[in-house]
C-alpha positions as CSV (number, residue, x, y, z in Angstrom):
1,X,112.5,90.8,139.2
2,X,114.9,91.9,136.7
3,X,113.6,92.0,133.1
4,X,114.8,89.4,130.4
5,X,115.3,90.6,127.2
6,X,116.4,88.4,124.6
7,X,119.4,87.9,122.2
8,X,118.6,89.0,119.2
9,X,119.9,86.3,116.4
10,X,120.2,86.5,113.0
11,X,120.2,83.4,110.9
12,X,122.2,83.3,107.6
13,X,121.1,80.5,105.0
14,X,122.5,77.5,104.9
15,X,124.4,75.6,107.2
16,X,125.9,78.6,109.4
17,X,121.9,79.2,110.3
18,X,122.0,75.8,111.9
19,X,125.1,75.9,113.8
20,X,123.7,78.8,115.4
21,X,120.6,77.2,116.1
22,X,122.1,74.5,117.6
23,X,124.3,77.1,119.9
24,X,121.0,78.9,120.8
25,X,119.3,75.8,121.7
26,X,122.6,75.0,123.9
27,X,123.0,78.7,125.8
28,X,119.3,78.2,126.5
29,X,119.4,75.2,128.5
30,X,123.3,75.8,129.8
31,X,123.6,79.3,130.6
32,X,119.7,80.7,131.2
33,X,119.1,83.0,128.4
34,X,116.6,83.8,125.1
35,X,117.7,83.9,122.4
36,X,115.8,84.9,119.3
37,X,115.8,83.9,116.2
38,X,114.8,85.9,113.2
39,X,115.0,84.1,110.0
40,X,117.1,85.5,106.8
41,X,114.9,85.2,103.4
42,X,115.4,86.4,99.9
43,X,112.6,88.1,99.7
44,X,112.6,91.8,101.1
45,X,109.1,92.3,102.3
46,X,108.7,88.6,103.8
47,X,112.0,89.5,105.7
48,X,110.5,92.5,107.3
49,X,107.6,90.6,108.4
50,X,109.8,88.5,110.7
51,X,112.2,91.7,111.8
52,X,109.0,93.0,113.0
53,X,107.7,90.4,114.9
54,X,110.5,90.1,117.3
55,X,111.2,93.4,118.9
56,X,113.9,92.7,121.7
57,X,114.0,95.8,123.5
58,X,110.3,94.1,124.6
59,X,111.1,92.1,128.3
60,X,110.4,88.4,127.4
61,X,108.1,86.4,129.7
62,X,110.7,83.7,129.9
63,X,113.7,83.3,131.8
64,X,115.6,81.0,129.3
65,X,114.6,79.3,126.1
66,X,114.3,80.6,122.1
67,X,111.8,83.4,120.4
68,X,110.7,81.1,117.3
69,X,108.6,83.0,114.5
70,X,105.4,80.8,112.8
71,X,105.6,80.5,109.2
72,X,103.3,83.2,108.2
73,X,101.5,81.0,106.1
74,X,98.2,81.9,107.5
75,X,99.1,85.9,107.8
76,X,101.7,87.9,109.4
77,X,104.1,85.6,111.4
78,X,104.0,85.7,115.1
79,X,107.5,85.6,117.3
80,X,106.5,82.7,120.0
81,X,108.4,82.6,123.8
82,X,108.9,79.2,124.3
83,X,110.9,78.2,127.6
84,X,113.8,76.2,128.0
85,X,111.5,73.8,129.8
86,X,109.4,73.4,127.5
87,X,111.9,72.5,124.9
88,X,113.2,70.2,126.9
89,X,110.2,68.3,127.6
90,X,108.6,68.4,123.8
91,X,112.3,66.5,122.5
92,X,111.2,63.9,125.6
93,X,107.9,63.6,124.2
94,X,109.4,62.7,120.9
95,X,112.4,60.7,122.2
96,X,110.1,58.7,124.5
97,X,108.6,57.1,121.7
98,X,112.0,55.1,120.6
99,X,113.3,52.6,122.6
100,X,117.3,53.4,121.6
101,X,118.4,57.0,120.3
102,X,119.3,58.3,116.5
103,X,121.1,60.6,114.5
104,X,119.0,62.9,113.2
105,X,119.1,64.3,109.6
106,X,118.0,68.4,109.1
107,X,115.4,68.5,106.0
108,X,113.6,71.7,107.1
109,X,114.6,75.3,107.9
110,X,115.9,75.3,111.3
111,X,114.7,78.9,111.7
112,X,111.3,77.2,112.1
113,X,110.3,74.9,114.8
114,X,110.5,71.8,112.7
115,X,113.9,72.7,112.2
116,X,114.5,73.7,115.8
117,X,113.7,70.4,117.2
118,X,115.3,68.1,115.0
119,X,118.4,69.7,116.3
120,X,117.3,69.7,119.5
121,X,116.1,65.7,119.5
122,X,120.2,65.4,118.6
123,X,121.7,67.5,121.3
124,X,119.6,66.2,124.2
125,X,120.3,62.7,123.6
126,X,124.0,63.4,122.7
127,X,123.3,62.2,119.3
128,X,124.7,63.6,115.7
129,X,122.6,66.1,113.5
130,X,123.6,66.5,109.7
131,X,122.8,69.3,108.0
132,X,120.5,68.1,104.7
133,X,119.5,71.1,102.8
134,X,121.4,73.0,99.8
135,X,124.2,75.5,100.8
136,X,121.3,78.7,100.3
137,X,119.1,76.3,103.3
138,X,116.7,74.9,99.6
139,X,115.4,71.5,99.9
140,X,116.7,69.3,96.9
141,X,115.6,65.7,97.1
142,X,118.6,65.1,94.9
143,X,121.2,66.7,97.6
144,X,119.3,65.3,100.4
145,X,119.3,61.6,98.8
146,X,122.9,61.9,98.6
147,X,123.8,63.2,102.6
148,X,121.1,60.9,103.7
149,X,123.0,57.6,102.0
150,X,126.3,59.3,103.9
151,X,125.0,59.9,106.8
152,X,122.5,56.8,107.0
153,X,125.9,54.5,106.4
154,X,128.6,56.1,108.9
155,X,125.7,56.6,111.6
156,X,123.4,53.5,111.4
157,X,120.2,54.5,112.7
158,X,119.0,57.6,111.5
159,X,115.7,59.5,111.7
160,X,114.7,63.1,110.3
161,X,111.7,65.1,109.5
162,X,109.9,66.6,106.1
163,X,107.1,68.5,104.9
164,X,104.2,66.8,103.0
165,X,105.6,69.2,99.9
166,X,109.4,67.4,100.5
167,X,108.1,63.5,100.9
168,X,106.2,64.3,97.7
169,X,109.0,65.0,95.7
170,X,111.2,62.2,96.8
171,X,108.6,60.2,95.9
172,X,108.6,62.3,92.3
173,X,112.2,61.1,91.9
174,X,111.4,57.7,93.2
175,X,113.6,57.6,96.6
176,X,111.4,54.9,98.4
177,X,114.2,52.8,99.0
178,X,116.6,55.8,100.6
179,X,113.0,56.9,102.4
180,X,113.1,52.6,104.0
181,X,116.5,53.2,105.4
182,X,115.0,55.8,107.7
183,X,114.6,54.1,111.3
184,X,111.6,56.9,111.4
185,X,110.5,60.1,109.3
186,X,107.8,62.5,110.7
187,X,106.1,64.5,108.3
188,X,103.9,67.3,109.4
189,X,103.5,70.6,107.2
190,X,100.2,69.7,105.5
191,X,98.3,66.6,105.3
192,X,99.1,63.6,103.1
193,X,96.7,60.9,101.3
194,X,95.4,58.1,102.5
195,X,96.7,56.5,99.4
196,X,99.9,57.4,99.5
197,X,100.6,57.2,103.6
198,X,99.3,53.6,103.1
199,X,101.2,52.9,100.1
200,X,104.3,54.0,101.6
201,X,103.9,52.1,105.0
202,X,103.2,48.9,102.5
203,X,106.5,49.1,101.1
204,X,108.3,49.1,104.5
205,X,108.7,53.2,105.3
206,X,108.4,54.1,108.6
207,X,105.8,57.4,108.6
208,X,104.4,59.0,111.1
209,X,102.2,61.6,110.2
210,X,102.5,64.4,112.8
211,X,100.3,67.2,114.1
212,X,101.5,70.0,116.0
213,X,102.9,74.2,115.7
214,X,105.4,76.6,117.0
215,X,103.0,77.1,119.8
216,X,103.5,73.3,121.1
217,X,107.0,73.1,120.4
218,X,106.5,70.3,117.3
219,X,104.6,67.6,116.6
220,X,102.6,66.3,119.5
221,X,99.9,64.1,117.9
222,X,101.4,61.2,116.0
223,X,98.8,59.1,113.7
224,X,96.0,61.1,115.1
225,X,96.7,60.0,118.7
226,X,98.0,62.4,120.9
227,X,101.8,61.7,122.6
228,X,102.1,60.7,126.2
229,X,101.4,63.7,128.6
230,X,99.5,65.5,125.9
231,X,95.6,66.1,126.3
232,X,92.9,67.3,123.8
233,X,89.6,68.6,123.9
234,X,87.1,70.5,121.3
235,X,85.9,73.5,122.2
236,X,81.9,74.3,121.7
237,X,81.9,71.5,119.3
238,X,78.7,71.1,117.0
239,X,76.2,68.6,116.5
240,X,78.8,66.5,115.0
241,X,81.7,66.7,117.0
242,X,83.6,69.2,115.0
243,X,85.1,72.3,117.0
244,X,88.4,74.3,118.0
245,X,90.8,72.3,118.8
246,X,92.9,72.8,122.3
247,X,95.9,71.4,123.5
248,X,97.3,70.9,127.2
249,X,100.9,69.7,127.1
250,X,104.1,70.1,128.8
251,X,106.1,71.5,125.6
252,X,103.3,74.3,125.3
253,X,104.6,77.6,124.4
254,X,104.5,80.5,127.3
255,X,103.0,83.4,125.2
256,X,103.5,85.8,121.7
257,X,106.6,88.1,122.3
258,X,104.8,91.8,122.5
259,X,103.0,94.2,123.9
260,X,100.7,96.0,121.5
261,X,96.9,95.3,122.3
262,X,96.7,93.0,119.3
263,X,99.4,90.9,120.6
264,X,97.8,90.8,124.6
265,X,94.3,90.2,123.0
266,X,95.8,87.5,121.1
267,X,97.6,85.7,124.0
268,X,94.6,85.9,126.1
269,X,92.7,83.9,123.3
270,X,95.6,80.9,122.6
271,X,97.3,80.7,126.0
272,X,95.1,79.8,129.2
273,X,96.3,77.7,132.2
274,X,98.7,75.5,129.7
275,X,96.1,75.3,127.2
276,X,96.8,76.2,124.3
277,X,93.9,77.1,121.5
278,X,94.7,76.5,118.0
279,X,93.0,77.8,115.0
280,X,92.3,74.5,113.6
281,X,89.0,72.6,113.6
282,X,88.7,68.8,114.1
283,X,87.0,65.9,116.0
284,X,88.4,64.1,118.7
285,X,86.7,60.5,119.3
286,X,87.9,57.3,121.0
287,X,91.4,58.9,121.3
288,X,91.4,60.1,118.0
289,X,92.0,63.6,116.4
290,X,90.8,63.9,113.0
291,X,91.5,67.4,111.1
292,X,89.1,68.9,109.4
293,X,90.0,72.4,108.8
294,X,91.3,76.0,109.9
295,X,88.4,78.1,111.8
296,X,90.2,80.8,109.2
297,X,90.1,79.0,106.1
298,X,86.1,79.2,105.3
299,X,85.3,81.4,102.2
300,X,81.9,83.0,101.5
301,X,81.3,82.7,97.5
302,X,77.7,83.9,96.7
303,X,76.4,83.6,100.3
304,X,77.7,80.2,100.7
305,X,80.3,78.9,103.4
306,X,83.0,76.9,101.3
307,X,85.8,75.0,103.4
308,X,89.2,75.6,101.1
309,X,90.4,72.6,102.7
310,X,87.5,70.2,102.2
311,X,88.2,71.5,98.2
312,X,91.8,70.9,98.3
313,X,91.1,67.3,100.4
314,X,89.1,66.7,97.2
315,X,90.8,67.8,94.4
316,X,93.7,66.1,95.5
317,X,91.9,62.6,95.6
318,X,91.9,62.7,92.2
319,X,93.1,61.0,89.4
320,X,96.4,63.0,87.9
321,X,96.3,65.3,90.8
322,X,99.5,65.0,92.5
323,X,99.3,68.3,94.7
324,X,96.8,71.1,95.1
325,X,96.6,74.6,96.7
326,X,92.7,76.1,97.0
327,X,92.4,79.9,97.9
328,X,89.9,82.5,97.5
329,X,90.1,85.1,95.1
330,X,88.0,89.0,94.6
331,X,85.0,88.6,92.2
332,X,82.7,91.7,91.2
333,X,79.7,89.0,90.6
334,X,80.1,86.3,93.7
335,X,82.5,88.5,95.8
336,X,84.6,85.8,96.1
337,X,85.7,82.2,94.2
338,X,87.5,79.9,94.8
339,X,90.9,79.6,92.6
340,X,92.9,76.1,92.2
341,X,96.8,75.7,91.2
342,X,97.0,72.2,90.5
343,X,100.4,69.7,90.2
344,X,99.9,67.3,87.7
345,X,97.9,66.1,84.8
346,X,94.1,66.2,84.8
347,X,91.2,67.5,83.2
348,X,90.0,71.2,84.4
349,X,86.6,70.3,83.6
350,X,86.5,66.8,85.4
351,X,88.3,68.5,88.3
352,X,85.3,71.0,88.7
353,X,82.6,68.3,88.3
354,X,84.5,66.0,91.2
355,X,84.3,69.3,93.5
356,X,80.9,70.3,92.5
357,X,79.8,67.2,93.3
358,X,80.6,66.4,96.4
359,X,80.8,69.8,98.0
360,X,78.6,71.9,95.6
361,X,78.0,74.5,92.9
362,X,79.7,77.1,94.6
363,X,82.6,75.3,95.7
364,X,83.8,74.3,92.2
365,X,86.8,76.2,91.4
366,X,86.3,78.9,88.9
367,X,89.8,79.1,88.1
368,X,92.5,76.3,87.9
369,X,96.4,77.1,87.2
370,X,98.2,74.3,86.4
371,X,102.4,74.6,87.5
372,X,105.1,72.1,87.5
373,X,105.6,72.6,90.9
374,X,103.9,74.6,94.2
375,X,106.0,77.7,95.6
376,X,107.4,77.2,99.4
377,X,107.8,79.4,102.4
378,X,111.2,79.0,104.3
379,X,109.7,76.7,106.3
380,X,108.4,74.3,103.5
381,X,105.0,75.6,103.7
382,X,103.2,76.5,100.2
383,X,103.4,80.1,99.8
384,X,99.5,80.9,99.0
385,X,100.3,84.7,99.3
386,X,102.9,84.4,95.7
387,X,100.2,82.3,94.1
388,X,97.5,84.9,94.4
């Protein structure tokens, strides 16, 4: 068999990066080839990271489809193969859900797979996509309020996709009425409260809160319940239910685009048989996946195992609080604490008590930041590494 080696693709900012997107996303279905795309940031060193991640002189696994890069959010991003097939089939797992088709509005880098497939949903229902972001590829809910009234009254029925971060500051500059004229928005990127999911729905927004990663193609859990064709289990789960979480589904990825021994030691652990193991940890009960955690976000802080996101689930339940980051930090005493940068206006001190009692002494934060607002990845992911 002749070896496939992809196209390399370099994505300006702004719009230009989602034209070729949308081209990629066409040659890979219409003419059989890879295409991969390597994000263009600001920042030097974060750019390197994804340069490096997608060698193409490395023979791809796939015949046709896109090389995607993960955020690098949770360390050094990853370049994912993911076919043409399975790109296909994760917009039908999405489109399936909607009796008639939409235009779909572009909130989120289209470098990323959130991105990616809100272009795709467009092209493979021969539907309109509008570009949404700022002319350097920023989310402003001001410039996105204004497209989305545009585009919303020339197209009729219009759907699009955000980040917890972006839904929370189009709340900040109270857009629930453009947010109602949505026919749908997904929001994935980070989990949102129970308060203000149910407070939204209330008012007449239609939000779905979505679960998925580059390595399924998108979203493929919607309200906890996983899409049609899509199968879950827990892997060793404890006494109470919590494990790994894997995932079978047609829109799986094929593999990580290598072919150091990290790289083949990593795809034997994620990809088996269509399986696909993620890092997070959850239940899964009467058709029901509940997050819990990342298997890679559990801190030791003076001999104790501390869940960062059972701190941030917390901290952000409280009064004042409207977002919250929790990471660990070097100490010479505890060898490790855990740090807080909080959004909002609340007391340090009452913000430590709330933690401390109901997770503990040693998961109180020992240091809290307070900023106006949370740094983002390209992607709209909070940027944990700049906050350190």
């Amino acid at each position: 068999m002749t070896p496939i080696f992809a196209n390399r693709v370099l994505l300006p900012p702004g719009r230009k990066a989602a034209d070729a997107v949308s081209e990629a996303i066409s040659k890979s279905i219409n003419e059989k080839c890879v295409s991969a795309l390597i994000p263009s940031t600001k920042g030097e060193s974060l750019s390197n990271k994804y340069e490096s991640a997608i060698d193409v002189s490395i023979p791809c696994k796939i015949e046709s489809g896109l090389i995607i890069c993960t955020s690098g959010s949770t360390g050094n991003p990853k370049a994912v193969e993911i076919s043409s097939n399975s790109l296909e089939a994760a917009t039908k797992l999405v489109n399936s859900k909607f009796t008639e088709p939409a235009s779909w509005l572009l909130a989120i880098n289209p470098a990323f797979i959130g991105g990616t497939m809100v272009i795709a949903r467009a092209l493979m229902q021969n539907q309109k996509w509008e570009y949404g972001l700022t002319d350097d590829g920023k989310f402003s809910p001001e410039i996105f309020a204004g497209i989305a009234q545009t585009f919303i009254a020339k197209n009729g029925r219009v759907r699009t996709s955000l980040v917890a971060a972006q839904l929370a500051s189009l709340i900040a500059q109270e857009q629930i009425e453009l947010l109602k004229k949505f026919d749908a928005i997904l929001v994935g990127g980070g989990q949102i409260s129970p308060d203000i999911y149910n407070n939204l729905k209330d008012q007449g927004v239609n939000l779905i809160r979505t679960y998925g990663m580059t390595e399924t193609c998108g979203g493929i859990v919607w309200d906890g319940k996983a899409l049609d064709g899509v199968n879950i289990r827990i892997e060793n789960p404890s006494n109470s239910g919590a494990g790994r979480i894997s995932i079978n589904s047609p829109s799986n990825a094929t593999c990580y685009h290598g072919n150091t021994e990290g790289i083949s030691k990593l795809n034997e652990a994620t990809f088996n048989n269509n399986w696909v193991m993620t890092q997070d940890i959850g239940t899964y009960e009467n058709a029901l996946l509940k997050i819990i955690g990342r298997s890679d976000d559990i801190v030791i802080s003076g001999g104790i195992n501390i869940s960062v996101h059972a701190v941030e689930n917390v901290l952000r339940d409280q009064i004042g609080v409207e977002d919250a980051v929790v990471f660990a930090l070097p100490d010479k005493t505890w060898g490790t604490v855990i740090a807080a940068v909080i959004v909002g206006n609340a007391d340090q001190m009452q913000l430590q008590d709330a933690v401390e009692k109901e997770l503990g002494s040693a998961a109180k934060p020992r240091i809290i930041k307070f900023a106006h607002e949370l740094p983002l990845l390209p992607n709209g992911k909070i940027d944990v590494d700049s906050l350190k």
